[in-house]
C-alpha positions as a Markdown table, in Angstrom:
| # | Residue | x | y | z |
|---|---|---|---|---|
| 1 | Unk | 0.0 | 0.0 | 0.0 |
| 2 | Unk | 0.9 | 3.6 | -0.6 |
| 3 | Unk | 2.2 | 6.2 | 2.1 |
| 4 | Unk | -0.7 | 8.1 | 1.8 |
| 5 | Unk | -2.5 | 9.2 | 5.0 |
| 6 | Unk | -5.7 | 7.3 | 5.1 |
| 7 | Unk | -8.2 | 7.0 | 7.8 |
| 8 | Unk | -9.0 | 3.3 | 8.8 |
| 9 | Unk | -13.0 | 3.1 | 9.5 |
| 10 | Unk | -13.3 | -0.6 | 11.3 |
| 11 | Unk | -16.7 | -1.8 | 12.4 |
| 12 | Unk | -18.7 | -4.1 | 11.8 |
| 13 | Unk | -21.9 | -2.3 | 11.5 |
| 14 | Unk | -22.4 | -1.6 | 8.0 |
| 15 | Unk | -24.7 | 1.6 | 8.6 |
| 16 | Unk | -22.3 | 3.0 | 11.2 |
| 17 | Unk | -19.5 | 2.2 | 8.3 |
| 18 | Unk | -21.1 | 4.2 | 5.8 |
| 19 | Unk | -21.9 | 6.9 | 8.3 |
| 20 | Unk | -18.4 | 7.4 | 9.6 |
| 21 | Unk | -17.1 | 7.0 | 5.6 |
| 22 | Unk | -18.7 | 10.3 | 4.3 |
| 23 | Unk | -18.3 | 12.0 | 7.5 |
| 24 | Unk | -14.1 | 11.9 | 6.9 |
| 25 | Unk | -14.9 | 12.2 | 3.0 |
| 26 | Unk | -16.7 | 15.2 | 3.5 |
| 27 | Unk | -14.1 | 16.3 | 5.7 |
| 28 | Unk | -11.5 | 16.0 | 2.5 |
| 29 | Unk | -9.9 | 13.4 | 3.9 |
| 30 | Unk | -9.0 | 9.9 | 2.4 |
| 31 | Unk | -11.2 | 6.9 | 3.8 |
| 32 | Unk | -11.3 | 3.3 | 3.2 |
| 33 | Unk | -13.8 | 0.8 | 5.4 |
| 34 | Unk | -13.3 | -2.5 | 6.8 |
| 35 | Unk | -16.6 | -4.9 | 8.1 |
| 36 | Unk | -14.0 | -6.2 | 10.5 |
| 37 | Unk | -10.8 | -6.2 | 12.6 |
| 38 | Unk | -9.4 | -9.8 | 11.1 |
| 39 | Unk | -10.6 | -8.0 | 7.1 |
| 40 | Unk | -8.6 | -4.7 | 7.7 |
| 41 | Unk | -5.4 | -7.0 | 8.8 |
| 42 | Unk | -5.9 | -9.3 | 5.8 |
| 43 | Unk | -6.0 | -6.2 | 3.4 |
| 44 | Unk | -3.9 | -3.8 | 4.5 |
| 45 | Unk | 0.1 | -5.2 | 5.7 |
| 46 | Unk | 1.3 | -1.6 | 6.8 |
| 47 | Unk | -1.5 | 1.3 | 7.2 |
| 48 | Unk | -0.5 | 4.8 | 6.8 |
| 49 | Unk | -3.0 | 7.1 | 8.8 |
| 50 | Unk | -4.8 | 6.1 | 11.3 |
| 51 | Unk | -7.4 | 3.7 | 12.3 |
| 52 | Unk | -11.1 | 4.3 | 14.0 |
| 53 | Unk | -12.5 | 1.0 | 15.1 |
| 54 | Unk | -15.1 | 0.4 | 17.7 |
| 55 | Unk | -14.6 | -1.9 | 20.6 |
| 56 | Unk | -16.9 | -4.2 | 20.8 |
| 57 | Unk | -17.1 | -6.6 | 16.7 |
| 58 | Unk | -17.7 | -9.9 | 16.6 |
| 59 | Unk | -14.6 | -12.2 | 15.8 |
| 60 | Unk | -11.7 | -9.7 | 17.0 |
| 61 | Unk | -13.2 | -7.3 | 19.2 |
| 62 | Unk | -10.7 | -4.0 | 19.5 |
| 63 | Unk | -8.6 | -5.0 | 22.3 |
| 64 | Unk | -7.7 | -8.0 | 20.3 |
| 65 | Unk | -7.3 | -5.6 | 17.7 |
| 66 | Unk | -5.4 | -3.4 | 19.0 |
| 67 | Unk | -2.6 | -6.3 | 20.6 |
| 68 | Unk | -2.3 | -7.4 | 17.1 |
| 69 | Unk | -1.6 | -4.3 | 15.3 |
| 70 | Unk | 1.0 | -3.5 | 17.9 |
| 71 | Unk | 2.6 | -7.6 | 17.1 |
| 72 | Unk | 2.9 | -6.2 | 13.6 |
| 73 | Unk | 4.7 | -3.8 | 15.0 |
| 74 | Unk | 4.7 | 0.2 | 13.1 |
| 75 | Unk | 0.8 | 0.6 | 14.1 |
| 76 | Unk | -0.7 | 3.5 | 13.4 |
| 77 | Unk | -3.0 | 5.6 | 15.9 |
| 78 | Unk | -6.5 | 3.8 | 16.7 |
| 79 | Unk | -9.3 | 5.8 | 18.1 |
| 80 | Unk | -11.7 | 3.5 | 19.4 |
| 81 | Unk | -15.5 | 3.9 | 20.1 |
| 82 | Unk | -17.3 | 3.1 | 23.1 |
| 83 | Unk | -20.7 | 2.8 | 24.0 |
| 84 | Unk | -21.8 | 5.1 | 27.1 |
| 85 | Unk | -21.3 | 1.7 | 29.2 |
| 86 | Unk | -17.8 | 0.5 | 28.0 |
| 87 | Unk | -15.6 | 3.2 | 29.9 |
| 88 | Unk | -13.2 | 0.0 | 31.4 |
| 89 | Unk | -13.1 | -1.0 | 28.0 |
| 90 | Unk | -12.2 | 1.9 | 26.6 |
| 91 | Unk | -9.1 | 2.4 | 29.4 |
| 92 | Unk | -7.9 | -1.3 | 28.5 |
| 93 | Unk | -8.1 | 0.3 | 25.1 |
| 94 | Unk | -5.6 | 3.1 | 25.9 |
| 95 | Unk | -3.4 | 0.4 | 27.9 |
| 96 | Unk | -3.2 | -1.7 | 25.0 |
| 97 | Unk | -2.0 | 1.6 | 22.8 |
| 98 | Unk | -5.0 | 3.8 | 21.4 |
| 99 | Unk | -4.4 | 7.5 | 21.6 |
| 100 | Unk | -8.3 | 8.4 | 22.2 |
| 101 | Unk | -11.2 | 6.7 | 22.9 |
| 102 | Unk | -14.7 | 8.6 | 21.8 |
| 103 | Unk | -18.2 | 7.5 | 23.7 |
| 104 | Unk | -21.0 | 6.9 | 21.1 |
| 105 | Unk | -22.8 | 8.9 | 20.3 |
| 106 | Unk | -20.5 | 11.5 | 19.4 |
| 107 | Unk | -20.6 | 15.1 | 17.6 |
| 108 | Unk | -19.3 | 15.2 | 13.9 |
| 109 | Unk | -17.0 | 17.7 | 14.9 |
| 110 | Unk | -15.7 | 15.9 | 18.0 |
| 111 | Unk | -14.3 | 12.9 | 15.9 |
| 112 | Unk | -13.5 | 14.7 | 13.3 |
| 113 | Unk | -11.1 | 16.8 | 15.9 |
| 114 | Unk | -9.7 | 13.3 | 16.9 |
| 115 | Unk | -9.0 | 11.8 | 13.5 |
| 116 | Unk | -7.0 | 15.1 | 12.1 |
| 117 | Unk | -5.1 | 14.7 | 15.9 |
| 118 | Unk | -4.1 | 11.0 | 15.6 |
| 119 | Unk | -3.4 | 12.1 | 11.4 |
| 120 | Unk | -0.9 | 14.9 | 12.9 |
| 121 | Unk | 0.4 | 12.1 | 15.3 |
| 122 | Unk | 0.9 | 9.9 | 12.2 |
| 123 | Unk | 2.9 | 12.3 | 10.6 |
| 124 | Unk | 5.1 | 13.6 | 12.9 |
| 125 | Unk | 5.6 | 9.8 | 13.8 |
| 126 | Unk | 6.8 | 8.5 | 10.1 |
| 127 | Unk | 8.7 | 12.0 | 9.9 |
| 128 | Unk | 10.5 | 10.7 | 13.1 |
| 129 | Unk | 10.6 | 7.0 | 12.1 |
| 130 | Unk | 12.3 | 8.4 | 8.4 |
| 131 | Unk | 15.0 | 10.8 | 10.3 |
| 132 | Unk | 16.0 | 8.0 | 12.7 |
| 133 | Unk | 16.4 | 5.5 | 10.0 |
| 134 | Unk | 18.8 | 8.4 | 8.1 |
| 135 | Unk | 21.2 | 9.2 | 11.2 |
| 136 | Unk | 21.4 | 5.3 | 11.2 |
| 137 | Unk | 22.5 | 5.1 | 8.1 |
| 138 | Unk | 25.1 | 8.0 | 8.6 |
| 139 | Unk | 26.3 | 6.2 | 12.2 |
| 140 | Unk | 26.9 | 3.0 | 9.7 |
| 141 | Unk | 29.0 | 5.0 | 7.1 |
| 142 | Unk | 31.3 | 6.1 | 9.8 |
| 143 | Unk | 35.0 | 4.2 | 10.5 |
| 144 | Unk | 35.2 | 2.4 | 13.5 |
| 145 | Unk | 38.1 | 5.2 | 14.8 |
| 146 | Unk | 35.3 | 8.0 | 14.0 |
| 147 | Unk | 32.4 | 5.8 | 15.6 |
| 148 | Unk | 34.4 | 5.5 | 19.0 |
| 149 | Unk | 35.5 | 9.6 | 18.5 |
| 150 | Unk | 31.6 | 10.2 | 17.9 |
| 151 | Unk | 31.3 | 7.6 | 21.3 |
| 152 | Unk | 33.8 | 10.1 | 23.4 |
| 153 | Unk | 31.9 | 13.3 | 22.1 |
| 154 | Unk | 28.3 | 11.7 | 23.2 |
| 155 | Unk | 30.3 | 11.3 | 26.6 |
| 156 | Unk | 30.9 | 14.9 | 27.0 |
| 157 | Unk | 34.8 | 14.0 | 26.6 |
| 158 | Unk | 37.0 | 16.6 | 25.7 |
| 159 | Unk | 39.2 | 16.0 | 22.4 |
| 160 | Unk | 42.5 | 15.8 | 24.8 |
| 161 | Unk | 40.7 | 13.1 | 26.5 |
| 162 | Unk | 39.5 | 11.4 | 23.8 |
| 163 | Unk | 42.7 | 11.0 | 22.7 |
| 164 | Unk | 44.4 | 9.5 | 25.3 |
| 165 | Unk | 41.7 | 6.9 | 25.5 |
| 166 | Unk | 42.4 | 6.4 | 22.0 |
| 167 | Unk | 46.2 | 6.8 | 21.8 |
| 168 | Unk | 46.0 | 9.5 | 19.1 |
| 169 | Unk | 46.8 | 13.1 | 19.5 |
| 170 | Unk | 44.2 | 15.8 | 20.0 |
| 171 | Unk | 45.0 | 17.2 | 16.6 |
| 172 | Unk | 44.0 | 13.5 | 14.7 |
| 173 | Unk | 41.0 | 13.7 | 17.5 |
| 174 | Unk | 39.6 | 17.1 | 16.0 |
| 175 | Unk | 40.6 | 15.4 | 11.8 |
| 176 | Unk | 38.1 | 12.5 | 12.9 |
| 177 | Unk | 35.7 | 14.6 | 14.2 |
| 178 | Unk | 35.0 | 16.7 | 11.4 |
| 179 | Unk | 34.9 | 13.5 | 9.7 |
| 180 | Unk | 31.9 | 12.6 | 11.8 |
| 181 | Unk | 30.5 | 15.7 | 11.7 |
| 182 | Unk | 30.5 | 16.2 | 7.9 |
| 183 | Unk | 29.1 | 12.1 | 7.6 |
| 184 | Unk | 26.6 | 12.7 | 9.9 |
| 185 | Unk | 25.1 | 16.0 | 8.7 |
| 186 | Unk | 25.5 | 18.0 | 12.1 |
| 187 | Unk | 25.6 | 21.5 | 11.9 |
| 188 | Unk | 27.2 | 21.7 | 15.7 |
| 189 | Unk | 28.4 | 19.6 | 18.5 |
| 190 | Unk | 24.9 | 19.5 | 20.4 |
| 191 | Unk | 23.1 | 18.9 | 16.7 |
| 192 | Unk | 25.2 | 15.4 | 16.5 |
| 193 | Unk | 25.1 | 14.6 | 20.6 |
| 194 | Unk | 21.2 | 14.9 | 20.1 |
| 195 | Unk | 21.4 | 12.7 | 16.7 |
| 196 | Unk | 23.6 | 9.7 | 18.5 |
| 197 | Unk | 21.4 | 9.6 | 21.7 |
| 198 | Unk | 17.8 | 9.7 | 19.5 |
| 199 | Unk | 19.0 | 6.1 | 18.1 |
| 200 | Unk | 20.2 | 4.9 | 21.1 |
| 201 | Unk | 17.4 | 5.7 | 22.6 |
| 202 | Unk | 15.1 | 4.3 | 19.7 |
């Protein structure tokens, strides 16, 4: 499937389907519907968007849902919708990874408001999954000598330090670290620091 930002409509009432389908269509916004959770993860391997399913379906209900779009692994944001009576569910729902939960029945505008949230949360998630996967290719272009020079830098060594940890001289210390600096696109020392400890942390 395409990286296009679609929103997900999952539930297995057909009226509610339809409903929910010209609601974000009316709203400009890309749309496809699924009668079920087990027909969405049969059609669609990697959604970009974000999903709206409702709790309670037959077959996969959306806590079950939700646990296996998060074994896939990459999920998108689910909203899920509740009746008035399924608050607990709709908690177990958050727990399990939803960003919001809306209780039926709900204003237009209301999930409307929700779906361009978790669409902005899509975005600035891919844009954050596509920069992470760059600096890791820039960490695997550099030399082993610049990776452990990048190594003393995220340390707050000093480039005298780093040096005799490495046995080199302060002056080869400052070559290898424009080296890493030019490889890894950084603009300035905190740029690169901030780089090296987002995929760490990732």
């Amino acid at each position: 499937m395409s990286g296009e930002a679609v929103v997900h409509v999952v539930d297995d009432d057909a009226a509610v389907r339809r409903a929910l389908g010209f609601l974000v269509a009316s709203d400009g916004l890309p749309v496809r519907l699924h009668e079920s959770a087990l027909a969405f993860l049969e059609s669609v391997p990697q959604a970009a968007g974000c999903i709206v399913t409702d709790v309670r379906m037959p077959g996969l209900d959306g806590i079950a849902f939700l646990r296996r779009l998060r074994e896939r692994g990459n999920a998108p944001p689910v909203i899920v919708m509740t009746g008035h009576a399924d608050v607990p569910m709709a908690v177990e729902a958050m727990k399990q990874g939803a960003v919001d939960f809306i209780e039926k029945p709900f204003d237009d505008e209301v999930f409307l408001a929700a779906v361009r949230t978790a669409l902005d949360r899509a975005g600035r998630t891919a844009a954050e999954g596509a920069l992470a996967a760059a600096v890791r290719g820039r960490l695997a272009s550099l030399s082993e000598r610049e990776r452990q020079v990048l190594d003393g830098l995220v340390a707050g060594k000093a480039n005298k330090v780093i040096g005799l940890d490495l046995g080199i001289s302060p002056r080869t210390v400052e070559i290898y670290r424009a080296n890493v600096m030019t490889k890894m696109q950084a603009a300035s020392l905190s740029e690169l620091v901030r780089m090296a400890l987002s995929v760490s942390r990732a």
